[in-house]
VEXBA-522542 format. One line per field, with one value per residue (C-alpha): chain; residue number from 1; x, y, z. Coordinates in Angstrom, 3 decimals, padded with zeros to 6 digits. Layout:
residues N
cadena: (A  ...) $
num: (NUM  ...) $
xx: (X  ...) $
yy: (Y  ...) $
zz: (Z  ...) $
end
This chain:
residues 166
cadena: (A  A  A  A  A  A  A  A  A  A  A  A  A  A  A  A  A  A  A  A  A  A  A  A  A  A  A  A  A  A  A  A  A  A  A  A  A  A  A  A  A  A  A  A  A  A  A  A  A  A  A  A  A  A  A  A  A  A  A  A  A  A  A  A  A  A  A  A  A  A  A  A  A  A  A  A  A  A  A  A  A  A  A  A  A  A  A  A  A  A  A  A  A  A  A  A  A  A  A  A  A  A  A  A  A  A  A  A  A  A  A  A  A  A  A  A  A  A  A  A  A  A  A  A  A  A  A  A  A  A  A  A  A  A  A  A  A  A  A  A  A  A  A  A  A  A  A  A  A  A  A  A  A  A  A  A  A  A  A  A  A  A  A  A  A  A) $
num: (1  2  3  4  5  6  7  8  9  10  11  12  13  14  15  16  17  18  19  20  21  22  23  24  25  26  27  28  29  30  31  32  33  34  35  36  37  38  39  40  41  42  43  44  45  46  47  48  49  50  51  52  53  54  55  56  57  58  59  60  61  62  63  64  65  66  67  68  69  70  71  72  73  74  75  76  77  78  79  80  81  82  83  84  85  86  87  88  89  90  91  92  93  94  95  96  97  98  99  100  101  102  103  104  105  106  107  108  109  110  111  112  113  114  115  116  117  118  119  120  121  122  123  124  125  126  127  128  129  130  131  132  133  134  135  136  137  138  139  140  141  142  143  144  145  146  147  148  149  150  151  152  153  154  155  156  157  158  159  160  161  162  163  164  165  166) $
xx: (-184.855  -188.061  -191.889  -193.380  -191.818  -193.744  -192.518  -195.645  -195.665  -194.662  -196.479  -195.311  -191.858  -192.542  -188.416  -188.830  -185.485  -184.571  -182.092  -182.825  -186.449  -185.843  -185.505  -188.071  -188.882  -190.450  -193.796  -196.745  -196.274  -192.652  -192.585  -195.338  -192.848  -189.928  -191.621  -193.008  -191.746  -190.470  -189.100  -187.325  -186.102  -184.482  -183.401  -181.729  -180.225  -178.678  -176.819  -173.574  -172.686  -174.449  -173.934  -175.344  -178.438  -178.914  -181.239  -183.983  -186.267  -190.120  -192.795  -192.978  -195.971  -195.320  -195.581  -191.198  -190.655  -192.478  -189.529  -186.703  -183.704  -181.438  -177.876  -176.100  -172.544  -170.342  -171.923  -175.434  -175.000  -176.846  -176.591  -180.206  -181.958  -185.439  -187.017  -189.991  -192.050  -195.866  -195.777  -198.570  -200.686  -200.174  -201.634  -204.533  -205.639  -204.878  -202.010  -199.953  -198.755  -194.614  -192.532  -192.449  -193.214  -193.125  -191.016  -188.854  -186.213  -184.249  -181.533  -178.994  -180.914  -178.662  -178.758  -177.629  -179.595  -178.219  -180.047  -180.255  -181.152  -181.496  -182.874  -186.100  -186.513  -185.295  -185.369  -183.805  -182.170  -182.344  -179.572  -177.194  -179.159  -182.766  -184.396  -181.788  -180.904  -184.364  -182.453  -179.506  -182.144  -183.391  -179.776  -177.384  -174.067  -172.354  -175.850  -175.974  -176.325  -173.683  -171.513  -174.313  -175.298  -178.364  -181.733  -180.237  -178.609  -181.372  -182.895  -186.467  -186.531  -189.054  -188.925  -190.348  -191.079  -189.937  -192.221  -190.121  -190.836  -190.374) $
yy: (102.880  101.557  102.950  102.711  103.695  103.853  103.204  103.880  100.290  098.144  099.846  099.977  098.742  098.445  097.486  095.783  095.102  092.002  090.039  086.093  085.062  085.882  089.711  091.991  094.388  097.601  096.622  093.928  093.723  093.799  090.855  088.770  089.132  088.091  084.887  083.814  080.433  081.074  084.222  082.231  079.960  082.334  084.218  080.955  079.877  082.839  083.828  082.317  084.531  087.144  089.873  088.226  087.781  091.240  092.322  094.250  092.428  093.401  091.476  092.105  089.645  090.285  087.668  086.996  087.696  087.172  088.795  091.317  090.265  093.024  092.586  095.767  095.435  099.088  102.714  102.998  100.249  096.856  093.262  092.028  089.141  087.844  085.192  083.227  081.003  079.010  078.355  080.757  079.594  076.277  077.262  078.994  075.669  073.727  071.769  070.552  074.040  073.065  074.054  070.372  070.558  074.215  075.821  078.640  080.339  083.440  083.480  083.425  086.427  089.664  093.095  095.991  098.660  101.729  104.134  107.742  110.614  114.021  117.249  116.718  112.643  109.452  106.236  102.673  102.867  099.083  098.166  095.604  093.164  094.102  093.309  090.378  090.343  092.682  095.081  095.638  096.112  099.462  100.752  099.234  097.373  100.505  102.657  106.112  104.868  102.970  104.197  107.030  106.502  107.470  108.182  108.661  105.118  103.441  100.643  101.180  104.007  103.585  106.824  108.498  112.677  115.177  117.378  120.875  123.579  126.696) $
zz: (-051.654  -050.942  -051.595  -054.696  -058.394  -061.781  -065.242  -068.335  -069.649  -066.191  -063.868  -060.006  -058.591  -054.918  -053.666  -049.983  -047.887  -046.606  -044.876  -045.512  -044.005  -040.360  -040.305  -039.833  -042.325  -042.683  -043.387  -043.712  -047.034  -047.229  -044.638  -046.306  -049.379  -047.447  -046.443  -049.644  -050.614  -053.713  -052.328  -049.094  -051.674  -054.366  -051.016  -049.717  -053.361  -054.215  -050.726  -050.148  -047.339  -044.222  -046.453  -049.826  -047.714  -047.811  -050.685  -051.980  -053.479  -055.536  -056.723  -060.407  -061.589  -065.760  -068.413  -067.841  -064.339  -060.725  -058.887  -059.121  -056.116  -056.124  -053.824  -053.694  -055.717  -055.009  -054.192  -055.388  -058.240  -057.866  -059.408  -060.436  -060.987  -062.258  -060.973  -062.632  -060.497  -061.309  -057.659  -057.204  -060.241  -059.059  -055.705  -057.251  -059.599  -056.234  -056.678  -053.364  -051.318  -051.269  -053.807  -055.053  -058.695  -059.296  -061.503  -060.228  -062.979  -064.001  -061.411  -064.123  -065.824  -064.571  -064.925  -063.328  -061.632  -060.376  -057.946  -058.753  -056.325  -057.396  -056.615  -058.526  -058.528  -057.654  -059.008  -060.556  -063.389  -065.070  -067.954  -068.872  -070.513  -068.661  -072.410  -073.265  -076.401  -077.692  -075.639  -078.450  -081.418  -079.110  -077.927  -080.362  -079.445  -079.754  -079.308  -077.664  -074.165  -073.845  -070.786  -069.931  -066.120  -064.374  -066.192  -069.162  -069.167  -068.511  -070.802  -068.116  -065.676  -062.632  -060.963  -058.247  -058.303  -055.778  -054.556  -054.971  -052.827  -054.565) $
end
């Protein structure tokens, strides 16, 4: 479930694993991420037990969001959060480096994401309230996707193409 998946208007989803600060991870990157403060401290906020540390979790620098946490929930389905921080705009207009006076937010944003594997791609699937509210002018209360799982569910789809061998 990690690498990198693309989606035409967000760009990349790049998913690291991580159990709370302490655990290695798979990669530079991904352990650079796990030890970001903000990152540490959403980590740290949001775990109540071993097993809530657990998490995927991918920078996602857009105008609403500098994080997604995902903790898995039952079979390939996920609870999500977004997390906002300025911590890191802060930093670059040289304000003090602790948390102190930055803003982090989102943790009571929540959506689901559900992984999908198939013969041909995988991928998240984001829904549940990914847009907010926006998100029931596009599907409707009672609009077509409503129950569908997979691809087809999804509100954003960041997927990731098979190579087939024929």
């Amino acid at each position: 479930m990690t690498g990198s998946f693309l989606h035409p208007t967000y760009g990349s989803f790049n998913p690291c694993f991580v159990q709370s600060t302490s655990t290695a991870t798979t990669n530079d990157e991904c352990w650079k991420l796990s030890h970001h403060p903000v990152v540490a401290k959403a980590l740290n906020a949001t775990a109540s037990s071993v097993e809530e540390s657990i998490a995927l979790i991918a920078p996602f620098p857009k105008f609403f969001a500098s994080y997604v946490i995902m903790r898995h929930f039952d079979g390939n389905l996920f609870n999500a959060s977004i997390v906002w921080s300025n911590w890191d705009e802060r930093q670059r207009e040289g304000y003090s480096s602790n948390l102190e006076g930055s803003l982090i937010t989102g943790l009571d944003d929540r959506f689901e994401v559900e992984w999908v594997e198939t013969e041909t791609e995988t991928g998240f699937a984001f829904r549940g309230n990914f847009w907010g509210a926006a998100g029931e002018a596009v599907t409707g209360i009672d609009g077509e996707m409503e129950g569908a799982k997979g691809k087809d569910g999804a509100e954003v789809w960041f997927g990731q193409n098979k190579i087939v061998q024929a």
